[in-house]
C-alpha positions as CSV (number, residue, x, y, z in Angstrom):
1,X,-7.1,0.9,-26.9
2,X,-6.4,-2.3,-28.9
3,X,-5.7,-5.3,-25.8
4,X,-2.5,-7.7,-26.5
5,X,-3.1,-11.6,-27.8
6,X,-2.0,-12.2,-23.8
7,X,-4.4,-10.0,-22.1
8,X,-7.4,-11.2,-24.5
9,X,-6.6,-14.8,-23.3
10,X,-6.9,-13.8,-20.1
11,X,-10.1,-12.2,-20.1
12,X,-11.7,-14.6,-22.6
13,X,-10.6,-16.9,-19.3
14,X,-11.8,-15.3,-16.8
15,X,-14.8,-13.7,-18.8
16,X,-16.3,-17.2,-19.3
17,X,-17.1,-16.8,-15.4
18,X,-19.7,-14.3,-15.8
19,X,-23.0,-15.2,-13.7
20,X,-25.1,-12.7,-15.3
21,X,-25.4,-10.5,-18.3
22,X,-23.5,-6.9,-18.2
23,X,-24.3,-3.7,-19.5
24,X,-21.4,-0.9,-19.8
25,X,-23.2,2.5,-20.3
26,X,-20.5,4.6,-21.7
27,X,-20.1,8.0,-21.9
28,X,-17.3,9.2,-24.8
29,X,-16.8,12.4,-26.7
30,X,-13.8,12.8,-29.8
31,X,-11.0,12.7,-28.1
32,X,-8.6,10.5,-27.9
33,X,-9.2,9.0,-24.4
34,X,-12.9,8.5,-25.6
35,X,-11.8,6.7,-28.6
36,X,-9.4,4.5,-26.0
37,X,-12.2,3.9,-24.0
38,X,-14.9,2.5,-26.6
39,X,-12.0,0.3,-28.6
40,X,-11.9,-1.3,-25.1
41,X,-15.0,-1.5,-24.3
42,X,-16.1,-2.7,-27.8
43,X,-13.6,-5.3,-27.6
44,X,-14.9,-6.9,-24.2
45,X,-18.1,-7.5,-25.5
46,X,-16.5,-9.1,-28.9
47,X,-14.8,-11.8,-26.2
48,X,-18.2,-12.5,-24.2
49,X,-21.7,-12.2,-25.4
50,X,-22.9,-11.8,-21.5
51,X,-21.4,-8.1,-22.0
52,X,-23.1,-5.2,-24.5
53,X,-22.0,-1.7,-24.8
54,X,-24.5,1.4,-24.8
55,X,-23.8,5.2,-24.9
56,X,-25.1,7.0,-22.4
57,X,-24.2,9.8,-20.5
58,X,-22.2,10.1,-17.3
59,X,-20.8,12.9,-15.2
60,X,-17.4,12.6,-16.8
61,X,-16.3,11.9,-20.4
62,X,-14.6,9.4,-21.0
63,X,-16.2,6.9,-17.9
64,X,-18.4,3.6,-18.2
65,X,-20.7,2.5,-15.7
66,X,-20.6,-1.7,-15.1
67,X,-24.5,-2.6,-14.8
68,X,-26.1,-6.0,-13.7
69,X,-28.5,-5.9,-16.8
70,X,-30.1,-2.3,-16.3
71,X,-29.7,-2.8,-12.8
72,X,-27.5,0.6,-11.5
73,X,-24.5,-1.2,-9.1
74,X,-22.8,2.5,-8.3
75,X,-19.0,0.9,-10.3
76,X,-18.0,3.9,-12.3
77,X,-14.6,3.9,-14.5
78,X,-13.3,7.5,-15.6
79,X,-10.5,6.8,-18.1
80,X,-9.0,3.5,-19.3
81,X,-8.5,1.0,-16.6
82,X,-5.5,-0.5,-17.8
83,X,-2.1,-0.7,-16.0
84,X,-2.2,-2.1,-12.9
85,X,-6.0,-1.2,-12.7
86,X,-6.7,-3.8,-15.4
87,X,-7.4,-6.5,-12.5
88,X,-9.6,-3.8,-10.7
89,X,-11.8,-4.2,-14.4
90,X,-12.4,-7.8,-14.3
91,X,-13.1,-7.9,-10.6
92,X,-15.4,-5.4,-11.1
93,X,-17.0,-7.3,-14.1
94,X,-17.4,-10.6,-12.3
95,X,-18.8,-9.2,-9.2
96,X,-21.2,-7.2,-10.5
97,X,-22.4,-10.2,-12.5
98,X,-22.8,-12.1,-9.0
99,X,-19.5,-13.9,-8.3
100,X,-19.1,-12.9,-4.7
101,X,-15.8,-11.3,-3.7
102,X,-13.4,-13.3,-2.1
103,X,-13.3,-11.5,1.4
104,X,-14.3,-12.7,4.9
105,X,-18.1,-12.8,5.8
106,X,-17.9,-10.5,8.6
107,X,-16.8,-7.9,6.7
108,X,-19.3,-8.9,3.6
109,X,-21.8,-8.7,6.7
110,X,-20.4,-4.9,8.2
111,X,-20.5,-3.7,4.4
112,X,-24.0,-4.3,4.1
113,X,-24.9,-3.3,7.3
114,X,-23.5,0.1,6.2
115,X,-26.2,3.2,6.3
116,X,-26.7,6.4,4.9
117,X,-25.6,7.4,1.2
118,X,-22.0,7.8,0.5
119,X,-20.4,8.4,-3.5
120,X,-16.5,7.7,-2.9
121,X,-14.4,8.8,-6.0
122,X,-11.1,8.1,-6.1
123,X,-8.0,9.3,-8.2
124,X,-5.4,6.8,-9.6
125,X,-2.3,6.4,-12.0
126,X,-1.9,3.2,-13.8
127,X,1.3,3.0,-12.3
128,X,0.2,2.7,-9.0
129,X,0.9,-0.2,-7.3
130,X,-1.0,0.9,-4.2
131,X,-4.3,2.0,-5.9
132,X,-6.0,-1.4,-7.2
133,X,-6.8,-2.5,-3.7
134,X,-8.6,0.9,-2.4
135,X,-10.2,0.9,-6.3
136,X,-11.0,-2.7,-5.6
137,X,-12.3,-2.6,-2.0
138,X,-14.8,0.7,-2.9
139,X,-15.9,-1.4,-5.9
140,X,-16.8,-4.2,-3.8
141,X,-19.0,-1.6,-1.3
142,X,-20.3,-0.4,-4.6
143,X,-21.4,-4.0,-5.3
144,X,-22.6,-5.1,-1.5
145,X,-24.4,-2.3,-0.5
146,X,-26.8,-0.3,-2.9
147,X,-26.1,3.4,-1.0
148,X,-22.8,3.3,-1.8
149,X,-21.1,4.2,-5.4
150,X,-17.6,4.7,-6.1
151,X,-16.0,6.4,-9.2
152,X,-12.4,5.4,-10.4
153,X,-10.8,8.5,-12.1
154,X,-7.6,7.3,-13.7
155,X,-5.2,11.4,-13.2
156,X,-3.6,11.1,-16.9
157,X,-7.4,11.4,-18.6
158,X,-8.8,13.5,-15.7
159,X,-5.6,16.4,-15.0
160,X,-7.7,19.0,-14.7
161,X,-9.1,18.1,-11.4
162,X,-5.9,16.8,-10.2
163,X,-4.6,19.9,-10.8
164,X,-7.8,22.1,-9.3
165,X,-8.0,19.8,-6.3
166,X,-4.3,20.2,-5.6
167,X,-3.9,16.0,-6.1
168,X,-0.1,15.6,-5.8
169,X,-0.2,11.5,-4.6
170,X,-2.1,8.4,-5.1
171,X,-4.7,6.8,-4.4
172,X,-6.2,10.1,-3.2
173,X,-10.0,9.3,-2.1
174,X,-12.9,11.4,-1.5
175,X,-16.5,11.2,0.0
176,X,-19.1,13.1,-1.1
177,X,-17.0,15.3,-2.2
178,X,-14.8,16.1,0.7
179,X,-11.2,14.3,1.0
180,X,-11.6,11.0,3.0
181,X,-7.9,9.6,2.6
182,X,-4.5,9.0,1.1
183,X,-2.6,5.7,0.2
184,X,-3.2,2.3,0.6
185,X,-6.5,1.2,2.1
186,X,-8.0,-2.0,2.5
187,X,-11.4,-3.1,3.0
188,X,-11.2,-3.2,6.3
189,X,-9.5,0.0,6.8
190,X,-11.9,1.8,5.0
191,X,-15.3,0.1,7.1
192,X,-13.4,1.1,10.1
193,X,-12.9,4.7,9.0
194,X,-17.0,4.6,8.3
195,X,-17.3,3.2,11.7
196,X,-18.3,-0.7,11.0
197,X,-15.4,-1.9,11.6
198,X,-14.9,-4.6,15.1
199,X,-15.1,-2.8,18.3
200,X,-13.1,-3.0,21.3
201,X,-15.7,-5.0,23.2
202,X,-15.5,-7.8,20.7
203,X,-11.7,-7.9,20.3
204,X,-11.1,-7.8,24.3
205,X,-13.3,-10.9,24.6
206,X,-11.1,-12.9,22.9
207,X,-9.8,-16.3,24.7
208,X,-5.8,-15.6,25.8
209,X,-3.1,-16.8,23.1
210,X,-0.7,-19.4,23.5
211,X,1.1,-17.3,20.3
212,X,0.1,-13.9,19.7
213,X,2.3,-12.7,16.5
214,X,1.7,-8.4,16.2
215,X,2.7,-7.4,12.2
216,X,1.5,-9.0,8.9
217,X,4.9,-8.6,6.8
218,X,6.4,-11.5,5.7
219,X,8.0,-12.1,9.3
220,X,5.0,-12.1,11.0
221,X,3.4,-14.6,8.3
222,X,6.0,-16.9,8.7
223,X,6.4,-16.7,12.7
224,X,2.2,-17.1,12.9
225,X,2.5,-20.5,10.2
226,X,5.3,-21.7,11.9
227,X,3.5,-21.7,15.5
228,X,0.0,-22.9,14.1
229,X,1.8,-26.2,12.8
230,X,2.7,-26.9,16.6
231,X,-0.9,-27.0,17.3
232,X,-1.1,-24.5,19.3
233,X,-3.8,-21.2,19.5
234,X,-2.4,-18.6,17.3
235,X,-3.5,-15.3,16.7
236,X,-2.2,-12.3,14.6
237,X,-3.0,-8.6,14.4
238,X,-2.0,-6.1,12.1
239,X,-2.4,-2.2,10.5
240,X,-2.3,-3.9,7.1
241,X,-1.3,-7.2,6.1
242,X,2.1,-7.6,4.0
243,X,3.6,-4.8,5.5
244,X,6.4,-3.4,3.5
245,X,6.3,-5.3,0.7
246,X,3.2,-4.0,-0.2
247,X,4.6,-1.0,-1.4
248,X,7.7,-3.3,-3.2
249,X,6.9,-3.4,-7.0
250,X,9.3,-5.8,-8.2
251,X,11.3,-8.4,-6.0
252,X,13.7,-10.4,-8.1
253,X,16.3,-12.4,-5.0
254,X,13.5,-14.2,-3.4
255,X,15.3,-17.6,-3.6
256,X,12.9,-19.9,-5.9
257,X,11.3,-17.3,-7.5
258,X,12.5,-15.6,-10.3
259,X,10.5,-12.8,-10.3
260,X,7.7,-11.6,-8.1
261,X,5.3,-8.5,-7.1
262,X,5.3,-7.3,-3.7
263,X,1.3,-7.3,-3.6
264,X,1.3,-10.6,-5.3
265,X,3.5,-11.9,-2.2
266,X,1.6,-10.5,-0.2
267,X,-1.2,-12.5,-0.7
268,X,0.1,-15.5,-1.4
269,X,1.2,-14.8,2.4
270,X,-2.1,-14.0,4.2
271,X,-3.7,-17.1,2.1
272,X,-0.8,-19.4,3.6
273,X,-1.9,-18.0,6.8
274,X,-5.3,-18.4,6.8
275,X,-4.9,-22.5,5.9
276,X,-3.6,-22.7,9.2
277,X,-6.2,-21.0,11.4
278,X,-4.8,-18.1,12.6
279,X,-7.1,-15.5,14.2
280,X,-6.2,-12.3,11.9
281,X,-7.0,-8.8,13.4
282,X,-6.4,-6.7,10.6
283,X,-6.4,-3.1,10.7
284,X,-5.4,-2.8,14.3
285,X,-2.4,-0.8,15.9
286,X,-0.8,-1.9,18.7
287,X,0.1,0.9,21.3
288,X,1.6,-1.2,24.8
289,X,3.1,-4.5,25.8
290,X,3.5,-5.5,29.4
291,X,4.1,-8.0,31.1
292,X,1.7,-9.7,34.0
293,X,0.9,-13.1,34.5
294,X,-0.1,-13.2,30.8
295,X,1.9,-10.9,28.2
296,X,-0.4,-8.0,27.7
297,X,-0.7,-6.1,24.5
298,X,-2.8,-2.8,24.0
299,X,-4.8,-1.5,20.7
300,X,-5.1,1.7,20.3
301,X,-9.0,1.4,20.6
302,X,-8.8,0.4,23.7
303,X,-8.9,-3.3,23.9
304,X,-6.1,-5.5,25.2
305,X,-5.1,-8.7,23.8
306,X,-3.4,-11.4,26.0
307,X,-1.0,-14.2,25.4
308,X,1.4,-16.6,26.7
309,X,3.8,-15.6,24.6
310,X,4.3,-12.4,22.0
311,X,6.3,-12.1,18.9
312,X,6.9,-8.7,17.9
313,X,7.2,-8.7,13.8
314,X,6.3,-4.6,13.5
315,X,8.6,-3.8,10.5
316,X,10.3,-0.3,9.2
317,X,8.4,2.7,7.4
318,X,10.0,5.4,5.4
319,X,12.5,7.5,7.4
320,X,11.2,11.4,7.1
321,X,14.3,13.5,6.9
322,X,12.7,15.8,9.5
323,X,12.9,19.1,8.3
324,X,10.5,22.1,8.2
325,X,7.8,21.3,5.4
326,X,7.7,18.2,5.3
327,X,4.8,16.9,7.4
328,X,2.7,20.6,5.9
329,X,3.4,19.5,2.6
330,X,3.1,15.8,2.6
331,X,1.2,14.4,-0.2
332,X,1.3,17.9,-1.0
333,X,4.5,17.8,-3.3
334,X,5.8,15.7,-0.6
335,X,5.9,11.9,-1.6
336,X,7.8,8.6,-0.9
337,X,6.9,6.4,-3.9
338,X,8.1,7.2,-7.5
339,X,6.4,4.3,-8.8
340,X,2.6,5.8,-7.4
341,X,3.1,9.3,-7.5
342,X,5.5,9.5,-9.8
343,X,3.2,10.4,-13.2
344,X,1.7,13.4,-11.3
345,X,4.8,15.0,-11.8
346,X,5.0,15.0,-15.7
347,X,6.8,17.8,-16.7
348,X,7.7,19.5,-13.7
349,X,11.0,19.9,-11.1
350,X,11.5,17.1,-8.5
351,X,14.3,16.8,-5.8
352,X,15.0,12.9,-4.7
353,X,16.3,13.4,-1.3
354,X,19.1,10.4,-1.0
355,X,21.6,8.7,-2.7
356,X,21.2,5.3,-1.8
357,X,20.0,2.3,-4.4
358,X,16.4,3.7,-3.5
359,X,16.9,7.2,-4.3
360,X,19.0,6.9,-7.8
361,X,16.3,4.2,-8.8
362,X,13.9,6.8,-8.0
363,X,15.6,9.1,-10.0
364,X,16.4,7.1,-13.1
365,X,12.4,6.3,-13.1
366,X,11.4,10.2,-12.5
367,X,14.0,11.2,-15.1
368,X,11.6,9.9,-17.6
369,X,8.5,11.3,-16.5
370,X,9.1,14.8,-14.9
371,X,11.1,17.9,-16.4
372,X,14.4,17.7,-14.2
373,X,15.5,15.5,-11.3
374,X,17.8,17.4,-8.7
375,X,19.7,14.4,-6.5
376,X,20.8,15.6,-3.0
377,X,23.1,13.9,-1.3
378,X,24.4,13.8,2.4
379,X,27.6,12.2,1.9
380,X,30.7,13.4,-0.2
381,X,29.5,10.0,-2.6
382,X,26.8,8.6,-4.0
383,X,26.0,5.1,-1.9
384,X,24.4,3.5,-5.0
385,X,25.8,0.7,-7.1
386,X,28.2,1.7,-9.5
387,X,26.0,0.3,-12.1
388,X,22.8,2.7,-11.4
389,X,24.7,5.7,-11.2
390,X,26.7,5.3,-14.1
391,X,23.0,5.2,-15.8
392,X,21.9,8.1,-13.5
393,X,24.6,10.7,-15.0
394,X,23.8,9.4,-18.5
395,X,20.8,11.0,-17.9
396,X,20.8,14.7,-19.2
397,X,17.7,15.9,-17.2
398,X,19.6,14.9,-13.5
399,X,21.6,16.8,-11.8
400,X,23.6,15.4,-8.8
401,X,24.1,17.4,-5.0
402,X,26.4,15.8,-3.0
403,X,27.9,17.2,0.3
404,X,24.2,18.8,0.7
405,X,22.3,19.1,4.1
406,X,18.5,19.7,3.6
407,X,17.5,22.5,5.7
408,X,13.8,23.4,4.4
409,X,10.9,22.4,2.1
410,X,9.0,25.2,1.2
411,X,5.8,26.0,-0.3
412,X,2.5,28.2,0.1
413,X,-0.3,25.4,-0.7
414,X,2.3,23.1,-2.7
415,X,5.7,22.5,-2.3
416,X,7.9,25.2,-4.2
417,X,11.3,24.8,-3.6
418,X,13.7,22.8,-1.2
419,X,16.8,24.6,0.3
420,X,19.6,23.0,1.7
421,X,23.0,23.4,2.5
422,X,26.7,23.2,1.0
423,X,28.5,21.2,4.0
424,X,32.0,22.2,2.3
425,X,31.4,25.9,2.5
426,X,28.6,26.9,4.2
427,X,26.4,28.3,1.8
428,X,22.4,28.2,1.4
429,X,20.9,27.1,-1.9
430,X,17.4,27.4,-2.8
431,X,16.0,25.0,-5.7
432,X,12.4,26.2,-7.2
433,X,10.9,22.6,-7.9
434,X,7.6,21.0,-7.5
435,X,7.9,18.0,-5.8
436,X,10.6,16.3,-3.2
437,X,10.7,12.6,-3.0
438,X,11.9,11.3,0.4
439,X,14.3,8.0,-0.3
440,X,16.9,7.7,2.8
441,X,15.6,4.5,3.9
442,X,13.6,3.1,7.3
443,X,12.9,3.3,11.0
444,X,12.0,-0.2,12.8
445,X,8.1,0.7,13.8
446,X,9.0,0.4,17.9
447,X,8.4,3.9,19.0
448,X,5.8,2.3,21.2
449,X,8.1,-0.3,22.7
450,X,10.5,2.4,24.5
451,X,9.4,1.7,27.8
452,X,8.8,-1.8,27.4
453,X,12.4,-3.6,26.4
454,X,15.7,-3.1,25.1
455,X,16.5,-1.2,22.1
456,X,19.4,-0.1,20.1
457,X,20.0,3.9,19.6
458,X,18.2,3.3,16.4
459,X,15.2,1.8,17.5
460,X,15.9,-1.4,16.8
461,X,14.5,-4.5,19.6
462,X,17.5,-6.5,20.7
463,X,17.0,-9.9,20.3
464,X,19.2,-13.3,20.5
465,X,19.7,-16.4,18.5
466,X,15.9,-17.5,19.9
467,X,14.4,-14.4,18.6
468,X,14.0,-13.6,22.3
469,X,13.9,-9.8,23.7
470,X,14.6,-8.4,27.2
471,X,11.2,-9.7,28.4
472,X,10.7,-13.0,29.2
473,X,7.5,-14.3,26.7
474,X,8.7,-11.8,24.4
475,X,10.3,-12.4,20.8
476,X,10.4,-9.9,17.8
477,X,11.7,-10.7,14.2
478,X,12.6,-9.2,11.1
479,X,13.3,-5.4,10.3
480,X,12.2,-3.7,13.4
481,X,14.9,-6.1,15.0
482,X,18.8,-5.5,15.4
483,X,19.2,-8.6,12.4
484,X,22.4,-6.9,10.8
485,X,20.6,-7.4,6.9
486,X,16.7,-6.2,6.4
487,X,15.7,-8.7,3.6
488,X,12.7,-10.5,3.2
489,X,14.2,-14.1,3.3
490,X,16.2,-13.4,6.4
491,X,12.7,-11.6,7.6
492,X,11.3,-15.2,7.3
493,X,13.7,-17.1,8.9
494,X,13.6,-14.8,11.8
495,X,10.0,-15.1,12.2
496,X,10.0,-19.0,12.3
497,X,13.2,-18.5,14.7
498,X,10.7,-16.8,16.8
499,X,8.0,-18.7,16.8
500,X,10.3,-22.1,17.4
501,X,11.9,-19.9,20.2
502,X,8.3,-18.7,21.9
503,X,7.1,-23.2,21.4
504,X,10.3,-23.5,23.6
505,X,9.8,-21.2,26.3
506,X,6.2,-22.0,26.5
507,X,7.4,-25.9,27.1
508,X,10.2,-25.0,29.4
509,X,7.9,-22.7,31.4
């Protein structure tokens, strides 16, 4: 597959920062994907001379293995790695050639400390904006630690075993052979999950906080660099960093910036962070805050972290519409990102449950990829601009529910069907599809803070014009609050309202 002048500029860039030589064995047959495969390769090693190509063969045609000279580094690439997995290539490239990775030492140190033999593979579409980090992160445990090897297999090149392993979302991982997870994973999630990850003892230890910010989103970010630049000890833990807007593909109304990726953001986030100081905790759950002569706050491995003062900055997650079927058959025909999951539904029925700006999006982008889009609808209206759903019914694969309470997902292994409602006249409709895509917005992440302070009906922490909750030393910010707009700009300000509001309390008390 022929690159564009713009991606060959950008390679021959970041090409020229090879440390070593690179052999690609490559393993191609007739078809077409092969033929995609060796134009690509053949074209990398026209741009650096550190790079040759030789056939070989592989356990899957069309794949290439990235080599250190004849040195076997475990970095296998089924397909073309293009898309959104282009970046996953020339990481892959440069670390192999000995550029270290840009990640912390201690987990550099708990990846090579890794033992036994472990051969991750995991499945991707090139539309995922999810999959490059997992791709990323195995590659680099691929690179670090010489038991471990990790196959990329890109779904669109590779269908058959999507289809015989019953892979209906991605990044779907396994480990030797046996399924090991789903979605987003970082580094660190994924040493944890093989049991090298920090333990309880060591995160206990820690000295007490004077500001101990709990989320990574871009509230949490802000609230942690706004209290480092008073000087004072700041730490921040976190499930993943980025929260939300990791799964955000494109943001076009934060103010400055034309246009931005929510994994971009992301980053540029956790690297303002860590210019300050901050002691990150990533991939850690909270589980209980109280209140003692310190502010306490609970992991759920057991260890409790203390601090003067707390600022809650947990965020929203997808809001499940609760009916039969849908935890059985989630990532199972069951999905909540059209953007990632979307192309493993070419050609087939979908249902996108809402009809908010999020669900008629989701349609107008499955429209083009699946057989037929069935919207269902709550309301007696759709709640979507007028502009998206005049596109939606000019679509002639779509056809719009409204007035419709879903009652049932069904399926034996799969999903096969969705029934719901008429709320007019009573009667039950069944829809044979294959896939149902959940898109009826969040739910603040405070189910663990019920006992703890106030919150509205909906879950949300009630919080003043400090940022300040029910309990004294305790502030919260951004969308797991009761802020009346859930934005990331007015996230922001929320979290440095926070943390200005926790510098005050800790001076006045």
């Amino acid at each position: 597959m022929a690159l564009d002048a713009e991606m060959k500029v950008q390679l021959s860039q970041y090409l020229q920062l090879l440390e070593s030589d690179i052999v690609l064995k490559v393993s191609a047959g007739d078809d077409k994907a092969s033929q995609e495969t060796l134009e690509l390769l053949d074209e990398l090693a026209a741009i650096s001379s550190r790079i040759t190509v030789e056939k070989a063969t592989l356990e899957r045609t069309p794949s290439f293995s990235v080599n250190r000279g004849q040195e076997d580094t475990g970095v296998v690439f089924a397909g073309v790695p293009l898309g959104h997995e282009f970046t996953s290539l020339i990481m892959a490239l440069l670390q192999v050639s000995g550029r270290a990775p840009k990640v912390d030492d201690s987990l550099i140190a708990q990846a090579k400390a890794v033992q036994g033999q472990y051969n991750f593979e995991s499945y991707v579409s090139l539309t995922c904006h999810n999959c490059p980090d997992v791709v990323q992160a195995l590659n680099i445990l691929s690179v670090l630690n010489p038991n471990i090897r990790h196959t990329m297999i890109e779904g669109g090149a590779f269908k058959h075993e999507i289809d015989s392993k019953n892979i209906m979302a991605v990044p779907t991982v396994f480990l030797n052979g046996e399924p090991f997870g789903n979605g987003r994973m970082s580094l660190q999630d994924i040493l944890s999950k093989l049991g090298a990850g920090p333990n309880a003892d060591e995160l206990a230890s820690k000295e007490a906080y004077d500001v101990l910010v709990v989320g990574g989103g871009p509230s949490g970010a802000s609230a942690a660099i706004y209290a480092a630049r008073k000087g004072i000890r700041t730490g921040l833990v976190a499930e993943r960093f980025g929260g939300q807007i990791m799964d955000t593909v494109g943001i076009e109304n934060f103010v400055s910036v034309k246009y931005t990726e929510g994994p971009k953001l992301a980053a540029s986030l956790e690297e303002h962070v860590k210019e300050y100081g901050v002691d990150i905790m990533p991939s850690q759950r909270a589980k209980r805050l109280a209140k003692n002569d310190l502010v306490e706050v609970e992991l759920e491995n057991g260890a409790v972290l203390k601090s003067k003062t707390v600022i809650l900055s947990t965020g929203a997650r997808w809001r499940n519409i609760g009916v039969p079927g849908e935890e059985e058959f989630k990532n199972k025909g069951v999905a909540y990102c059209p953007h990632c999951d979307g192309p493993l539904f070419e050609g087939k029925r979908v249902a996108v449950i809402g009809g908010g700006n999020s669900g008629v999006e989701a349609a107008i982008d499955l429209a083009g990829i699946v057989k037929h889009v069935t919207v269902i609808e709550f309301g007696s209206e759709l709640k979507a601009d007028s502009v998206l759903q005049e596109r939606l019914y000019g679509l002639p694969n779509v056809t719009v529910v409204k007035n419709a309470q879903t009652k049932e997902i069904t399926g034996t292994d799969t999903v096969n069907g969705i029934t719901y409602v008429d709320r007019d006249s009573l009667e039950v409709h069944h829809v044979e599809l294959e896939g149902v895509f959940v898109q009826i917005g969040l739910v603040p992440n405070t189910d663990w803070l019920k006992d703890s302070l106030d919150l509205t009906r909906m879950g949300e922490i009630v919080t003043d014009k400090h940022g300040a909750t029910s309990l004294p030393g305790v502030f919260a910010a951004g969308d797991c609050t009761d802020s009346a707009y859930k934005q990331i700009i007015i996230s922001m300000g929320s979290g440095a309202t926070a943390a200005l509001g926790a510098f005050d309390y800790m001076i006045r008390n």
